[in-house]
C-alpha positions as CSV (number, residue, x, y, z in Angstrom):
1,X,13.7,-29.0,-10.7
2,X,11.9,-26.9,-12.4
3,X,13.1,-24.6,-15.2
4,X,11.5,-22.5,-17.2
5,X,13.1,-19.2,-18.2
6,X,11.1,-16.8,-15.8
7,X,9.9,-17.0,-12.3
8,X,7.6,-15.2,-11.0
9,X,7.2,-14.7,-7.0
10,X,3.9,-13.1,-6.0
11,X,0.6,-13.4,-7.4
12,X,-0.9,-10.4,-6.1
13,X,-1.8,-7.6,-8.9
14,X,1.8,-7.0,-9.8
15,X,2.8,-10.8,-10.6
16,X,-0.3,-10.9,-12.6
17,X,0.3,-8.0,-14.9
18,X,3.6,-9.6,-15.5
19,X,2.4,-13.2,-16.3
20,X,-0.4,-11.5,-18.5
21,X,2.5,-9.7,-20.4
22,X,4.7,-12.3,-20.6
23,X,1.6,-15.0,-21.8
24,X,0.6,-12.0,-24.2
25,X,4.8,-11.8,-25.7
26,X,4.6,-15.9,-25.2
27,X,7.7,-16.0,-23.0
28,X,7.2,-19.3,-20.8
29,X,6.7,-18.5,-17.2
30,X,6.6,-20.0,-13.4
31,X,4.1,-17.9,-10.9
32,X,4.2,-18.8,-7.3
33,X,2.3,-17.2,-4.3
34,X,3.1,-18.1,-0.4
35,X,-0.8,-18.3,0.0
36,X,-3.6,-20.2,-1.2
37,X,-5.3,-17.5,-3.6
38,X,-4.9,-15.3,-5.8
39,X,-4.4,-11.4,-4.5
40,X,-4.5,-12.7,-1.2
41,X,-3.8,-9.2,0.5
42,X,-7.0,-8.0,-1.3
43,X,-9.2,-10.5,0.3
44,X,-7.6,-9.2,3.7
45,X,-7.9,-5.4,3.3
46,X,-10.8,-3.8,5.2
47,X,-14.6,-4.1,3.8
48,X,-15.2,-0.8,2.9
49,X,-11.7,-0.3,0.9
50,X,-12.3,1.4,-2.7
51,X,-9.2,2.3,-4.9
52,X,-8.7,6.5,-4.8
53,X,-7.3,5.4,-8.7
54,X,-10.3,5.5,-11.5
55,X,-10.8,2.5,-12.9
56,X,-9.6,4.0,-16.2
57,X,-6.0,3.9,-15.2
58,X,-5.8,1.4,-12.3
59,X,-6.5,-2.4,-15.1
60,X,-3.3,-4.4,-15.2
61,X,-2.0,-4.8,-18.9
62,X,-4.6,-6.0,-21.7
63,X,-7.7,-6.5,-19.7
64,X,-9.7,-2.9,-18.9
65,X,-12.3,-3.6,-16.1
66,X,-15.8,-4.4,-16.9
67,X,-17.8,-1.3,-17.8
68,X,-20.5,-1.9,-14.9
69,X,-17.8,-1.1,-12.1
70,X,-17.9,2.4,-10.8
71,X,-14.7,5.0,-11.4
72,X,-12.9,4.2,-7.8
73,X,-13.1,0.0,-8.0
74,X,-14.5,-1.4,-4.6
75,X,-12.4,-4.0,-2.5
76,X,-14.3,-6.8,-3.6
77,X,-14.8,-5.8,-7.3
78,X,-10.9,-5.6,-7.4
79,X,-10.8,-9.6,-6.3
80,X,-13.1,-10.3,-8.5
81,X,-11.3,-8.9,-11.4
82,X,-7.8,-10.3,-10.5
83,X,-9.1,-13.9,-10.5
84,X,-11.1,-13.1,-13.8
85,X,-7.3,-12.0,-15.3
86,X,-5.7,-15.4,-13.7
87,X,-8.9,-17.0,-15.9
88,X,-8.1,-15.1,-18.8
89,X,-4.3,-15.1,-18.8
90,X,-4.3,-18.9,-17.9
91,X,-2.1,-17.8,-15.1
92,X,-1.9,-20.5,-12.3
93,X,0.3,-20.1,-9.8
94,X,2.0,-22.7,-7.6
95,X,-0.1,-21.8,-4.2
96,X,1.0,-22.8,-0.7
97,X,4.8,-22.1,-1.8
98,X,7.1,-19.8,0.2
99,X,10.2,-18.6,-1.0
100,X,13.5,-19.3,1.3
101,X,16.2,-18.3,-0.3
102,X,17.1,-17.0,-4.1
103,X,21.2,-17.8,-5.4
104,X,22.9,-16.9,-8.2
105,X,25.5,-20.0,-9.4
106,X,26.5,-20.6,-13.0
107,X,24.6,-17.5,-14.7
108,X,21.4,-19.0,-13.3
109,X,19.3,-18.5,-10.4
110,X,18.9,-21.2,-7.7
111,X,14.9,-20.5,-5.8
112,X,13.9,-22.7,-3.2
113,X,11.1,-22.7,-1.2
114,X,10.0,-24.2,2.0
115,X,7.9,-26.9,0.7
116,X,10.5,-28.0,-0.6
117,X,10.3,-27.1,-4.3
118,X,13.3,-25.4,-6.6
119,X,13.4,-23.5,-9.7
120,X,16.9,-22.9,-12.0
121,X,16.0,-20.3,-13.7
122,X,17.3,-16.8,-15.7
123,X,15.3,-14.4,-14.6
124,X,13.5,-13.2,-11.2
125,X,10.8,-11.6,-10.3
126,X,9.9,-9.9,-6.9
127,X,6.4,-9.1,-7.1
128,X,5.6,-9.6,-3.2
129,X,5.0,-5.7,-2.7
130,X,6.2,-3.0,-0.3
131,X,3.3,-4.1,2.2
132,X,4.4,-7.8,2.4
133,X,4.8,-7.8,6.0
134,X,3.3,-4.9,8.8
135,X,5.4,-2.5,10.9
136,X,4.1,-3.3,14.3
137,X,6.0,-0.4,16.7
138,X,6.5,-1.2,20.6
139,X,5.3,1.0,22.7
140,X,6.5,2.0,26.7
141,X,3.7,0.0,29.1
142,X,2.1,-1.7,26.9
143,X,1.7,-5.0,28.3
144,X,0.1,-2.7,31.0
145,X,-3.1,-2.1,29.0
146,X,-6.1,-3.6,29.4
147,X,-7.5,-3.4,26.2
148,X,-6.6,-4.6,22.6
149,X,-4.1,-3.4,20.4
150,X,-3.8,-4.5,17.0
151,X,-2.5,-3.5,13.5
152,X,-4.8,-2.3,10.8
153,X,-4.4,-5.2,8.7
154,X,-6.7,-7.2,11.0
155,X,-9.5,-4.4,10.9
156,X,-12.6,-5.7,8.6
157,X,-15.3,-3.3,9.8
158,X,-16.7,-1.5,13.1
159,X,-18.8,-4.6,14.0
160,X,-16.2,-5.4,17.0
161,X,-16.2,-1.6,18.2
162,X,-19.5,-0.3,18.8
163,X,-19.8,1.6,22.1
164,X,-16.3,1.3,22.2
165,X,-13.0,4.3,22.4
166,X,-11.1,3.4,19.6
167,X,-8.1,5.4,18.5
168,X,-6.3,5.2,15.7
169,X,-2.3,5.2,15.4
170,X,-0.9,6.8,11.9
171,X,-2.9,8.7,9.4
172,X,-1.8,7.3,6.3
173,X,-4.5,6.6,3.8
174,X,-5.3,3.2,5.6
175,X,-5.7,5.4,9.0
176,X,-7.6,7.8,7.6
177,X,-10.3,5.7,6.1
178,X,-10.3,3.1,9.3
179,X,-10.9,6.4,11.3
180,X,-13.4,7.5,8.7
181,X,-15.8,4.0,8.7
182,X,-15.6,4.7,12.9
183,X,-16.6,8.3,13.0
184,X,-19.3,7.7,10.6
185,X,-21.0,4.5,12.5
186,X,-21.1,6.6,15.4
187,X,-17.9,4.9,17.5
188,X,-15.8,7.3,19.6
189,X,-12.8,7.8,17.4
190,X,-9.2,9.9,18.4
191,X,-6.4,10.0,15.7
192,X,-2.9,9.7,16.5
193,X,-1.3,12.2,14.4
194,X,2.5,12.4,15.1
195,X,4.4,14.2,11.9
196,X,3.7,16.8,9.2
197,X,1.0,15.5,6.3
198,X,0.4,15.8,2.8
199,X,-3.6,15.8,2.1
200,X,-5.4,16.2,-0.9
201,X,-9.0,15.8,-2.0
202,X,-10.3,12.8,-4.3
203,X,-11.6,14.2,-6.2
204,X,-11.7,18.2,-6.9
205,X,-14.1,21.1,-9.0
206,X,-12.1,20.0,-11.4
207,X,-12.5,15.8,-11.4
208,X,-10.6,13.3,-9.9
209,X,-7.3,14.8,-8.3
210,X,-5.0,11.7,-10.4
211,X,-6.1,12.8,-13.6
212,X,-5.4,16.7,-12.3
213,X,-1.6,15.7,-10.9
214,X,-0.8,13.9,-14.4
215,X,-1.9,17.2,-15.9
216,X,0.0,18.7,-13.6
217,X,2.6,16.4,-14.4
218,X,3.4,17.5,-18.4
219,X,4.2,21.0,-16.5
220,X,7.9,22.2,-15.6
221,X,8.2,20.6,-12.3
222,X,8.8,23.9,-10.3
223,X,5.5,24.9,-11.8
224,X,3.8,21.5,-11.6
225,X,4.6,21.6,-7.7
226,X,3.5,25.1,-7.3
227,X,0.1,24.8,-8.7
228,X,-0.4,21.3,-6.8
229,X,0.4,23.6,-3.6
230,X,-1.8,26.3,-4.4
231,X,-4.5,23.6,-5.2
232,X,-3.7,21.9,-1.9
233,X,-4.1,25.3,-0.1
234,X,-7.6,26.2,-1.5
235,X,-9.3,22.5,-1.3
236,X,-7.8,21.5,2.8
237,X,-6.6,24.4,3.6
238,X,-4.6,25.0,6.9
239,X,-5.4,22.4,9.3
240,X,-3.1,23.1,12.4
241,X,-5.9,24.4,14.4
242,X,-6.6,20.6,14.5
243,X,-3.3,19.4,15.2
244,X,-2.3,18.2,11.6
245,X,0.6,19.9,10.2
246,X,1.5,20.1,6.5
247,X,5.0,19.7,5.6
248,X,6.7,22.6,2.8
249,X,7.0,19.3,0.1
250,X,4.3,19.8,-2.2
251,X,2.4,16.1,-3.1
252,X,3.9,15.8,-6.1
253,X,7.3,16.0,-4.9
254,X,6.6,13.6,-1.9
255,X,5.7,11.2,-4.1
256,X,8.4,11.8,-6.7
257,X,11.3,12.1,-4.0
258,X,10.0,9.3,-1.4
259,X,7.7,7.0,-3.1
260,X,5.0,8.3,-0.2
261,X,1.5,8.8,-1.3
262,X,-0.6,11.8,-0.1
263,X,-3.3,11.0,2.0
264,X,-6.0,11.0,-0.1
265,X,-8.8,12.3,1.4
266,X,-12.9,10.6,1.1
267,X,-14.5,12.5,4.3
268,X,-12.0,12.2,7.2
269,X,-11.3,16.1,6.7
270,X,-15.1,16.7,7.5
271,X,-15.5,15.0,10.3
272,X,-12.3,16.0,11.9
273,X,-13.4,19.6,11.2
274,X,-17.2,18.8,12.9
275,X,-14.9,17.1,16.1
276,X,-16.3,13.6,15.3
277,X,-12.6,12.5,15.0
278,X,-10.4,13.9,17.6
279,X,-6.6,14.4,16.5
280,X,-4.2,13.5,19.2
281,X,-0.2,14.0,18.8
282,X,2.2,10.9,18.8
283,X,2.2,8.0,22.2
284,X,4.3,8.8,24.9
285,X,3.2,4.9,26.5
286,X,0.6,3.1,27.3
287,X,-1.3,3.0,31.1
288,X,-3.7,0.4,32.3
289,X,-6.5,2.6,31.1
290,X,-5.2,3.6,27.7
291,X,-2.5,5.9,26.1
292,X,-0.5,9.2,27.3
293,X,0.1,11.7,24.9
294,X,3.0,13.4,24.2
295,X,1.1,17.1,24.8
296,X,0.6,15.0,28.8
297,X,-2.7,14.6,28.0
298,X,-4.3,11.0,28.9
299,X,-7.3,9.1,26.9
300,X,-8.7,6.2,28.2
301,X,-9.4,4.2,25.3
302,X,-11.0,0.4,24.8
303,X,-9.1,-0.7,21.4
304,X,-5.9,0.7,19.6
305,X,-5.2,0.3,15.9
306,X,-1.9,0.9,14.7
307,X,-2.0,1.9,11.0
308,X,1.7,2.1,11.0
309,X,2.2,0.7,7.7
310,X,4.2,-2.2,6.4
311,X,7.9,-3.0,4.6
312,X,8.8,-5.4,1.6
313,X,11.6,-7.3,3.6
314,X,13.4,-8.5,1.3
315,X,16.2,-9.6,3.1
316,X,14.3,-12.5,4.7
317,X,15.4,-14.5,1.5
318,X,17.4,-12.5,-0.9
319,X,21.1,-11.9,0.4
320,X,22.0,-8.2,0.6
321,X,18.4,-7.5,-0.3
322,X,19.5,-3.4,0.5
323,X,21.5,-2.7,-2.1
324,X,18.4,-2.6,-4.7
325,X,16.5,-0.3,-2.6
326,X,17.2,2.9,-1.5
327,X,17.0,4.6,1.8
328,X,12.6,4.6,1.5
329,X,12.7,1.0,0.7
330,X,12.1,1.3,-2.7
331,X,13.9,-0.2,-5.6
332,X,17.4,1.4,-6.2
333,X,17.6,3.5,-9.1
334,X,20.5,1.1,-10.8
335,X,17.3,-1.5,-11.1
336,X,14.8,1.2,-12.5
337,X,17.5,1.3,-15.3
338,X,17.2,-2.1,-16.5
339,X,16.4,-3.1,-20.2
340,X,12.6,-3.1,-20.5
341,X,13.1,-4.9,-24.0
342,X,14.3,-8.1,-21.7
343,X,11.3,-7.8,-20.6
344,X,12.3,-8.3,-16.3
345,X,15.7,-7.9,-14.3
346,X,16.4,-10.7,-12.4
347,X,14.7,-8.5,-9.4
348,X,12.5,-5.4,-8.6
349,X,9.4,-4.6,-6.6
350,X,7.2,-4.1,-8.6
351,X,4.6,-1.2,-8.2
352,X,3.3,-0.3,-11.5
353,X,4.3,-3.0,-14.0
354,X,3.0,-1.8,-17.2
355,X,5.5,1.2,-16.6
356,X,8.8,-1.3,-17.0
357,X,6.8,-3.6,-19.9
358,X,5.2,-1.6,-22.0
């Protein structure tokens, strides 16, 4: 039994910036991760993956990134760094060790996992993430098709697709830049674009578009939203003429309301503009061929990626896991209320841990 006064679950870049604070306030910690390495996720993500953060404002807590690494951190770069925190922090998590269930009994909280370790300890921590496991939709007829469905998680690069018809469910940030690295090596690529998006540009005339919304930000929040519209309108512009709709929300209130990021855009725009990417509306089902349309129209198609996102569940091993979230999945706003001068509540996802620490 182990027992030390905080347990950490998740190693990935939120678990670390919480075991760097805590081994910075020296508060006595427990770190476990479900894989066998650090950031696991990271070493999974697709090759050509670069944060659309700068660099300047995307370091966990204490440890800036080296001052070779370009503003928007690559994939690789980003592993790199997290093991050189673990390094630094003396972090070192138990790997291989899956959580099954977390009780409360006596004050205390009972974690076991399925290797058969336990931890009694005071306080929790759920750093696994709002991507811990993939939303894989069904689709009509879909056992009928001949070629290869799969979720963006498994995509690495366009090696496996040349002189293939590849479309592309979701355009999200992750289906936007899949559909991106396809149109630019040449590869037949279609877009499934089924609601209303928010897009915005990198990086504008002005600089990097994060360091224009937290200047945005200090404005009244009427005129914050207005002026991130207006910017919005002059940088994409109106893009129904290429079936992609943009919703009334203004970015910033998408993301302040529903925890949704904007896509942010690298190049996809372009290319959809010069028809290398061909927007498509949302699947009515699958054929033999490939994939009917809900406009009737019919593609046949040699691979489908479904960048349809992913969901924390919680509930797979923390009893009425929905009453800390609310109705986007996120943590309920009675959590984002906690004490920050304890340091943790006994559990939050955590997406930006130097907000509740420091």
């Amino acid at each position: 039994m182990n027992k030390n006064p905080v347990l950490i679950i998740g190693a990935g870049p939120a678990g670390l910036a919480m075991a760097g604070r805590l081994r910075k306030l020296n508060i006595p910690f427990d770190i476990i991760e479900k894989s066998d390495r650090i950031a696991s996720i990271w070493h999974e993500h697709y090759d050509r993956l670069h944060l659309h953060t700068i660099k300047e404002l995307s370091h966990l807590p204490h440890l800036p990134f080296p001052e070779d690494y370009p503003r928007y951190v690559s994939r690789q770069q980003l592993v790199d760094y997290y093991e050189m925190y673990a390094k630094a922090f003396d972090i070192k998590p138990h790997f291989d060790t899956e959580i099954i269930s977390i009780k409360k009994s006596n004050n205390k909280w009972t974690v076991k996992a399925r290797n058969g370790k336990k931890w009694e300890t005071e306080q929790v921590v759920i750093a696994t993430g709002t991507n811990r496991a993939v939303n894989r939709p069904i689709f009509e007829g879909e056992e009928k098709f001949q070629g290869r469905i799969m979720h963006s998680r498994i995509y690495k690069n366009v090696d496996p697709f040349h002189d293939q018809r590849v479309l592309v469910v979701g355009m999200g940030n992750t289906g936007a830049e899949i559909a991106l690295d396809l149109s630019e090596h040449g590869i037949e690529t279609y877009l499934s674009v089924r609601s209303e998006v928010n897009i915005v540009p990198r990086d504008t005339f002005a600089g990097p578009t994060q360091l224009t919304a937290l200047r945005l930000a200090k404005l009244p929040t009427w005129l914050g939203d207005w002026l991130g519209t207006q910017l919005r309108r002059v940088m994409v512009g109106d893009l129904s003429h290429y079936g992609i709709f943009t919703p009334k929300v203004p970015p910033a209130k998408q993301l302040r309301t529903t925890g949704k990021t904007p896509v942010i855009d690298i190049g996809t725009i372009k290319h959809i503009k010069a028809g290398k990417i061909k927007v498509l509306p949302g699947i009515d089902h699958f054929t033999k061929e490939g994939v009917a349309f809900t406009n009737g129209e019919k593609y046949a198609l040699d691979t489908v990626i479904l960048a349809t996102g992913y969901s924390a569940k919680l509930d797979e091993f923390i009893p009425d896991a929905s009453e800390v979230l609310d109705e986007h999945g996120w943590r309920s706003p009675i959590w984002a209320k906690v004490n920050t001068k304890a340091c943790i509540s006994w559990v939050m996802i955590i997406m930006c841990p130097v907000v509740f620490l420091e």
